[in-house]
C-alpha positions in Angstrom: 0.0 0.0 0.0 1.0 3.9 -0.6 -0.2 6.8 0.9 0.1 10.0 -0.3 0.2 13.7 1.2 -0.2 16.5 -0.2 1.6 19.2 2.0 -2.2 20.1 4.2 -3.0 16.3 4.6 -3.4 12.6 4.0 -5.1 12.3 0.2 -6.1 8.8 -0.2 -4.4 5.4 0.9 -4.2 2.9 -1.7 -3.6 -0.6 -1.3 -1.8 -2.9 -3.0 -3.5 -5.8 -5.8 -1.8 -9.6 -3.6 0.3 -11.2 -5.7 2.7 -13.9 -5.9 6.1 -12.5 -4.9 9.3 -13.6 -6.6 11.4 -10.9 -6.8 11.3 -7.4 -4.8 14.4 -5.7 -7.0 13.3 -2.9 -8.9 9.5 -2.8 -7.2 10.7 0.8 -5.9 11.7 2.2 -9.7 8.5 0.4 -11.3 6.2 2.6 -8.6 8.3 5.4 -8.9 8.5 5.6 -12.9 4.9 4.6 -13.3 3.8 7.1 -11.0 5.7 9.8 -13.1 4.5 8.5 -16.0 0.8 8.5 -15.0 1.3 12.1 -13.4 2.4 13.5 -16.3 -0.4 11.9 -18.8 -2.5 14.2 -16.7 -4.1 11.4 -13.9 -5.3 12.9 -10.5 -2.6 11.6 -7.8 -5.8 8.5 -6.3 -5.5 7.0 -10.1 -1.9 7.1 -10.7 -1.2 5.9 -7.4 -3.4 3.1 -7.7 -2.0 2.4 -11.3 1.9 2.9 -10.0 0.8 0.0 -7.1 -0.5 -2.6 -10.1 2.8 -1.9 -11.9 4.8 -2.5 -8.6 3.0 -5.6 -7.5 3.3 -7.1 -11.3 7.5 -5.9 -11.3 7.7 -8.9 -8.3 6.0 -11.2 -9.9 9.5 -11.7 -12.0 13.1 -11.9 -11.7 15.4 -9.3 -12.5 15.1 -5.4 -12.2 14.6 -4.6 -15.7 13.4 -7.6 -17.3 10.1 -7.6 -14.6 8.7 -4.4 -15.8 5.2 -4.7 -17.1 4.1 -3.5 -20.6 1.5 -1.4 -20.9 -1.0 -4.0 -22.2 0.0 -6.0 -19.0 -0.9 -2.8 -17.1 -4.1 -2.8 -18.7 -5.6 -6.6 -18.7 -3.9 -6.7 -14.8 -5.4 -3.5 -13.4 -8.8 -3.4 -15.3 -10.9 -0.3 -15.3 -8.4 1.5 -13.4 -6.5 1.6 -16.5 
């Protein structure tokens, strides 16, 4: 789970999709990046946190730092209508 604040106050807490962990390197730079990413597509912060989370949980699902970073299309069949 993330939560997020915005300088006045707690925005939103979002959790975290379970998955199967294999691997935890690089679950920091998928969040991060994602979040960026969705940010700067113009999401409000409760979306692209949610979104950064589903990319973070699916980066463990894999070995390796780079290699375990989702495609968009995985993005979008894993998160669902978030997406």
């Amino acid at each position: 789970a993330c939560l997020c604040h915005d300088g006045e106050g707690y925005l939103r807490q979002q959790p975290a999709p379970r998955v199967s962990v294999l691997n935890t390197v690089g679950a920091g730079d998928a969040f991060s990046g994602a979040l960026a990413l969705f940010l700067t597509q113009g999401r409000e912060w409760p979306n692209a946190l949610a979104l950064a989370n589903h990319v973070a949980a699916l980066s463990v699902t894999r070995h390796g730092a780079q290699p375990s970073m989702p495609s968009l299309e995985e993005l979008r069949s894993f998160a669902g209508t978030l997406y």
